[in-house]
C-alpha positions as CSV (number, residue, x, y, z in Angstrom):
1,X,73.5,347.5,-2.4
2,X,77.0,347.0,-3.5
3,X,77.6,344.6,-0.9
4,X,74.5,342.4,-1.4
5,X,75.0,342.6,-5.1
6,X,78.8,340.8,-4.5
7,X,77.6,338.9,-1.5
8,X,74.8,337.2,-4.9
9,X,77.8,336.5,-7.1
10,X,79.9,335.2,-4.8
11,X,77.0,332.7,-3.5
12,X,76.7,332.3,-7.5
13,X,80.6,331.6,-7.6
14,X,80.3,328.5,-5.0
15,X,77.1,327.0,-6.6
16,X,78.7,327.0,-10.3
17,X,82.1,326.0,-8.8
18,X,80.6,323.1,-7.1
19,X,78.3,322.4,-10.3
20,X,81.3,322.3,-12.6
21,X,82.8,319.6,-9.7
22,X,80.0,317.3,-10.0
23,X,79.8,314.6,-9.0
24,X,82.3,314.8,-6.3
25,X,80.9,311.9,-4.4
26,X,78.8,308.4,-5.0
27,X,75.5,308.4,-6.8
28,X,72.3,306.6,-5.8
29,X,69.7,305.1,-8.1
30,X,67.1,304.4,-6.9
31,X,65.0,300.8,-8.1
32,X,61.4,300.4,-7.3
33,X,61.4,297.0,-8.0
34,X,63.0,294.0,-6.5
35,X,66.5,292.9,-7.1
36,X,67.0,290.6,-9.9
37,X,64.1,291.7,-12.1
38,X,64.5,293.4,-15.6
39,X,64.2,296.7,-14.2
40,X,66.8,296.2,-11.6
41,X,69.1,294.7,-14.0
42,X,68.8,297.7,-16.6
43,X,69.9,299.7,-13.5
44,X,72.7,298.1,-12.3
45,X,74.2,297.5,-16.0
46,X,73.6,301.0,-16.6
47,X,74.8,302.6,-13.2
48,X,78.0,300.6,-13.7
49,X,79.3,302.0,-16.9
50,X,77.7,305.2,-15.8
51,X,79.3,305.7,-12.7
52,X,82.9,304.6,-14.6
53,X,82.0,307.8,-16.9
54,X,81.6,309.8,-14.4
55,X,84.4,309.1,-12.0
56,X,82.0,308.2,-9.2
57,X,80.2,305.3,-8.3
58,X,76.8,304.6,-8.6
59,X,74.7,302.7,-6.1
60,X,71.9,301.1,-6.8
61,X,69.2,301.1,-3.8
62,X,65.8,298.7,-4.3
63,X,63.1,300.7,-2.4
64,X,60.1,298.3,-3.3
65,X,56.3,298.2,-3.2
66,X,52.9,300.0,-4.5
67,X,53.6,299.1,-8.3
68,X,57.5,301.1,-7.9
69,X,55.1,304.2,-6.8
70,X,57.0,303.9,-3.2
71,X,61.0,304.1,-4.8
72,X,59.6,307.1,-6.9
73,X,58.1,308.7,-4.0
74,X,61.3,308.8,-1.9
75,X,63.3,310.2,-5.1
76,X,60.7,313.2,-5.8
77,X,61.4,313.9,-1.9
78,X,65.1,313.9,-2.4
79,X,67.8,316.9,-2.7
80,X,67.7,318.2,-6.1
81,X,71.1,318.1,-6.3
82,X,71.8,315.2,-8.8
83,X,72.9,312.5,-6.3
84,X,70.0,310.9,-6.0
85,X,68.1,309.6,-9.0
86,X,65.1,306.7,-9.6
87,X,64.5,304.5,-12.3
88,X,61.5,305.6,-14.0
89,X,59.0,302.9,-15.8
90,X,55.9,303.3,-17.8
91,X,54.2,301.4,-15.0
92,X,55.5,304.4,-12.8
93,X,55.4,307.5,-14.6
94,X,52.2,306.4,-17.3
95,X,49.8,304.1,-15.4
96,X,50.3,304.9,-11.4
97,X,49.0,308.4,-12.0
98,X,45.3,306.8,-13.0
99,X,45.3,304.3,-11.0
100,X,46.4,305.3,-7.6
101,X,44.1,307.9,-6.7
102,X,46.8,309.2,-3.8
103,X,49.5,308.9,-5.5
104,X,52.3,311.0,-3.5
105,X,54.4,312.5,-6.4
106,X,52.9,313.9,-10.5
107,X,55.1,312.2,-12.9
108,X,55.6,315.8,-14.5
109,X,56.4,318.1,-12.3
110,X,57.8,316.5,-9.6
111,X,60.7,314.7,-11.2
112,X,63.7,316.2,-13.6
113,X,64.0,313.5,-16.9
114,X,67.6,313.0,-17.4
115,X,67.3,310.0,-19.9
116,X,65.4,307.2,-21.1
117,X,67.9,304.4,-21.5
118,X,66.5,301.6,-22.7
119,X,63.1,299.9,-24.4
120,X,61.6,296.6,-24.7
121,X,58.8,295.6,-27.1
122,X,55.7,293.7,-26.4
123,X,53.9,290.6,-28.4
124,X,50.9,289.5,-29.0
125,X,50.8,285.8,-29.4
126,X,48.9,282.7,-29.5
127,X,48.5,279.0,-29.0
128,X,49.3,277.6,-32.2
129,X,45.6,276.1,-32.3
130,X,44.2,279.1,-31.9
131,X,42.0,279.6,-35.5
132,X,43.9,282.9,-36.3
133,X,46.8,282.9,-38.2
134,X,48.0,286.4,-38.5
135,X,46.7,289.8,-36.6
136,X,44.4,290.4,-39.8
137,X,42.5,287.1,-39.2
138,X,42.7,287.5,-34.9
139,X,40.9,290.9,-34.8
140,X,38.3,289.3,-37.3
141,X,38.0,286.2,-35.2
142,X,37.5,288.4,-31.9
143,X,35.4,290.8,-33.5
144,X,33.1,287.6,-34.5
145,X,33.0,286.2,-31.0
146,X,32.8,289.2,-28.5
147,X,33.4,287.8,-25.3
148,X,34.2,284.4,-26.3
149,X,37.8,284.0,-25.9
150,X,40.6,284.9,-23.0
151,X,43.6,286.5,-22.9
152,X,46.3,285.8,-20.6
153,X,48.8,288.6,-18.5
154,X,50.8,288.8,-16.1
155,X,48.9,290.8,-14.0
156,X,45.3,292.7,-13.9
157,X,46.3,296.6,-14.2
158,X,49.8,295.9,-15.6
159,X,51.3,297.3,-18.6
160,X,50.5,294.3,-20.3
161,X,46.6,293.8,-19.3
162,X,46.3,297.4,-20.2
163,X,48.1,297.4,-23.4
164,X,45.6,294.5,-24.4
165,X,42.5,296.7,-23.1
166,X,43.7,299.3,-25.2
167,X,43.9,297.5,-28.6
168,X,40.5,295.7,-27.7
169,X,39.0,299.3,-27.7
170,X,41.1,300.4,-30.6
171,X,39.9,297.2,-32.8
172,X,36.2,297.4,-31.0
173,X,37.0,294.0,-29.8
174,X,35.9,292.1,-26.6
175,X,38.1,289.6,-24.4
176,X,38.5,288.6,-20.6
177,X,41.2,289.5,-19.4
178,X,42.8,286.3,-17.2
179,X,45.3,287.6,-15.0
180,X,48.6,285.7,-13.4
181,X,50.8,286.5,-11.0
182,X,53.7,286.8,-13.2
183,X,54.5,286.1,-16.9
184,X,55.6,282.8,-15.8
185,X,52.4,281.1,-15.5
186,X,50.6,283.2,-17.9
187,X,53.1,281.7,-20.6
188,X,52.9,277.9,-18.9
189,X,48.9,278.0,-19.4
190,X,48.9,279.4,-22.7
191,X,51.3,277.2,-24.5
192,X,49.1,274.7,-22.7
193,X,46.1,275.7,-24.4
194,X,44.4,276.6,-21.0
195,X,44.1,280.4,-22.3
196,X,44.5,280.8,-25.8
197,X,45.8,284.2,-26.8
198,X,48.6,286.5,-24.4
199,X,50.1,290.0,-24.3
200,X,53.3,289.9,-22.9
201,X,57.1,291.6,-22.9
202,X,59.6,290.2,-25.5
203,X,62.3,288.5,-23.7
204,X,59.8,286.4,-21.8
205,X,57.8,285.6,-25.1
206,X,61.0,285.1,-26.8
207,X,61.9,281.4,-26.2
208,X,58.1,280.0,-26.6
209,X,58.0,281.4,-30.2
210,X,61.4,280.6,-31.3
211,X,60.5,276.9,-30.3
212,X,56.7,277.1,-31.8
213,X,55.3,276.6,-28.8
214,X,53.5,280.1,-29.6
215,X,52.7,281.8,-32.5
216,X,53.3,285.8,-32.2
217,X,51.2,287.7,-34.5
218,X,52.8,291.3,-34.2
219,X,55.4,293.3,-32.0
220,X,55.5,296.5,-30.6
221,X,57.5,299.5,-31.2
222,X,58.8,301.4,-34.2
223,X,60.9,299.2,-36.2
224,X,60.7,295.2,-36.5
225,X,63.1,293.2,-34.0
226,X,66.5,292.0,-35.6
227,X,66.0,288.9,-33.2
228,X,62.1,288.3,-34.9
229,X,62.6,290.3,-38.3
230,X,59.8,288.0,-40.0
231,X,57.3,289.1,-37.6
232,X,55.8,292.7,-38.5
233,X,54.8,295.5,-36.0
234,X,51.1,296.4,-35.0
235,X,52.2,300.0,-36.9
236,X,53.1,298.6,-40.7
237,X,49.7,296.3,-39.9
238,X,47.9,299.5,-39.7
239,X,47.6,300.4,-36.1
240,X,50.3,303.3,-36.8
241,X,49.3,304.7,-33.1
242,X,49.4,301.9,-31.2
243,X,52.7,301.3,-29.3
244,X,52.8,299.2,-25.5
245,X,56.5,299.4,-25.0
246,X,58.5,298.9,-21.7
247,X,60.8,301.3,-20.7
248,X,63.5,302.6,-18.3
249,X,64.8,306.4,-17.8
250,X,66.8,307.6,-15.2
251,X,64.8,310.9,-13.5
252,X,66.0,313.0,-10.9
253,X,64.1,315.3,-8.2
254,X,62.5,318.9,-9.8
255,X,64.8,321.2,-9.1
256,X,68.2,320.1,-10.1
257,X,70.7,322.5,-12.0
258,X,70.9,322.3,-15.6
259,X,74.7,321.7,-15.8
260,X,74.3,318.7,-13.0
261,X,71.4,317.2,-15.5
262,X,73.0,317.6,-18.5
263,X,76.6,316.5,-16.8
264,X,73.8,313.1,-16.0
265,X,72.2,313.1,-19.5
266,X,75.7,312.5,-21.1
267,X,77.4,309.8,-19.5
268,X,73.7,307.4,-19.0
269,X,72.9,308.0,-23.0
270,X,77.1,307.4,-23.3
271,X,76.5,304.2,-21.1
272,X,73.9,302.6,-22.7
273,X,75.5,302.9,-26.1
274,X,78.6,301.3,-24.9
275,X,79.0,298.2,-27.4
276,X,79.8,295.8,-24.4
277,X,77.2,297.6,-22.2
278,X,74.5,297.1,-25.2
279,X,75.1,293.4,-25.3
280,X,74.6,293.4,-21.6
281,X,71.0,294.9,-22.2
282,X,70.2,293.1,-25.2
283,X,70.7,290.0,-23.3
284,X,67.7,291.1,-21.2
285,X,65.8,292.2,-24.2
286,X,66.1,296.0,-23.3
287,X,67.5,297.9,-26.8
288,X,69.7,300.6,-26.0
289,X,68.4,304.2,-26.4
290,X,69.7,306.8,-24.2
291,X,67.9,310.1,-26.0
292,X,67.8,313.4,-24.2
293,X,66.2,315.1,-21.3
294,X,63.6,317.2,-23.2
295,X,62.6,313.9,-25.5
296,X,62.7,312.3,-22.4
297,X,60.2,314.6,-20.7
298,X,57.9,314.7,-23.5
299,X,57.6,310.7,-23.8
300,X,56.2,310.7,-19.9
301,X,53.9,313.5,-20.8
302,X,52.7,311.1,-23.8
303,X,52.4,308.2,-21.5
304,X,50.7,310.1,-18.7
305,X,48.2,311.0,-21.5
306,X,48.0,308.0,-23.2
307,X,47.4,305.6,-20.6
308,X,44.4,308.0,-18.9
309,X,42.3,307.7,-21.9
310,X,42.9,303.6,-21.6
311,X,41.9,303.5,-18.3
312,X,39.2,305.8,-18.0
313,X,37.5,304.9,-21.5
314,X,38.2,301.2,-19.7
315,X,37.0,302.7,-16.1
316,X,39.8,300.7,-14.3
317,X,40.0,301.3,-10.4
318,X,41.8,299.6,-8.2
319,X,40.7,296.9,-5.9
């Protein structure tokens, strides 16, 4: 007995020693989305002033396809040992789970949150000859003429096409839903005037209402946008629970030690608030947030919730 019982601490001796030596060799993030796209560039910014934290470097790996469920399968798979994380997205950890019906990982209990790092608000806008002139007068206007008008996205089951679904059931509204392949061309026809209203991320809207070539009606999130402040959020409009925001959080496999997640949790959320690395986001249109692992794991429970009451009030199932 006494031999087991100090063969136990000494095996408790190497994994705490080792632990407290973390990370002793280079990191990899895993991306589920391509190179060169906002999620990707969160990543790389974030991984670089990360990995300079830590004393190791970070490398970021793109493992692509099935809406970022692939990249996220391949980190729930991974060694619970901290050096190997993913980039988790609302499209990932919120949406997947009710849309894929196979879907090879839970958001919950497969994955360890270390942080959420950044988030980037959503706008509804419109054509400027579009008869409403505010978010009062649009949900009259559709509420008037169910069916009548379109909304543009940037892709039928995205974030975006379902955060529009879910305020049309919210306000009892009707719309079709004109998907894109891309925000790109949603934008291009709806300054146009070929589809008249669209629900899409800030730093794509951006531009198009700074120039008056759209006129947003209302952002998401908790607080108004220091780069819009005149334009008010859906909650001080009264839609209090009503929030379709992007975000990114580093996760890492179920199963890794407390000490190597917190050891994570610190030098991301130290990262992120980095004045220089801030800029760097901001520049995307991601604001810095970098809160902790257990806020972090209850915001993907929210979402996971959230978004399965859209889609199955909506009965959404994929093609």
């Amino acid at each position: 007995m006494l031999r087991k019982s100090g063969a136990a601490l000494a095996l408790a001796a190497v994994a705490l020693s080792a632990r407290a030596g973390f990370p002793d060799h280079p990191i990899t993030l895993i991306v589920p989305f391509p190179a060169g796209g906002p999620t990707d560039i969160v990543g790389r910014v974030a991984a670089a002033k990360a990995g300079e934290i830590l004393g190791q470097q970070i490398v970021v790996e793109n493992r692509t396809g099935a809406s970022g469920t692939i990249g996220m399968a391949a980190t729930a798979r991974a060694k619970p040992d901290g050096y190997t994380l993913g980039l988790a997205t609302v499209s990932t950890h919120g949406t997947a789970p009710h849309l894929f019906p196979k879907l090879a990982y839970d958001p919950v209990k497969d994955f360890t949150p270390i942080s959420n790092l950044v988030t980037s608000p959503n706008i509804l806008a419109v054509n400027p000859a579009f008869a409403a002139q505010d978010l009062a007068g649009f949900v009259q206007h559709v509420r008037a003429h169910p069916g009548k008008e379109g909304y543009a996205n940037a892709g039928a089951g995205g974030v975006n096409d379902l955060g529009m679904i879910w305020f049309l059931q919210i306000i009892d509204g009707k719309m079709n839903s004109i998907s894109y392949r891309g925000s790109a061309p949603a934008l291009t026809d709806t300054v146009a005037g070929v589809v008249p209203v669209i629900f899409d991320n800030f730093p794509s809207t951006l531009p198009y209402v700074k120039s008056g070539h759209l006129r947003a009606l209302a952002i998401t999130g908790a607080a108004r946008n220091p780069r819009l402040p005149d334009l008010p959020t859906f909650a001080e409009l009264g839609y209090r629970d009503y929030d379709v925001t992007a975000w990114y959080g580093v996760v890492a496999p179920a199963g890794v030690p407390d000490a190597v997640r917190d050891t994570l949790a610190r030098a991301f959320a130290q990262a992120v608030r980095d004045p220089a690395t801030a800029a760097k986001m901001e520049d995307t249109g991601a604001f810095p947030l970098g809160n902790t692992p257990a806020e972090f794991a209850e915001q993907i429970r929210t979402e996971k919730d959230r978004w399965q009451r859209v889609i199955q009030q909506a009965d959404i199932k994929l093609q």
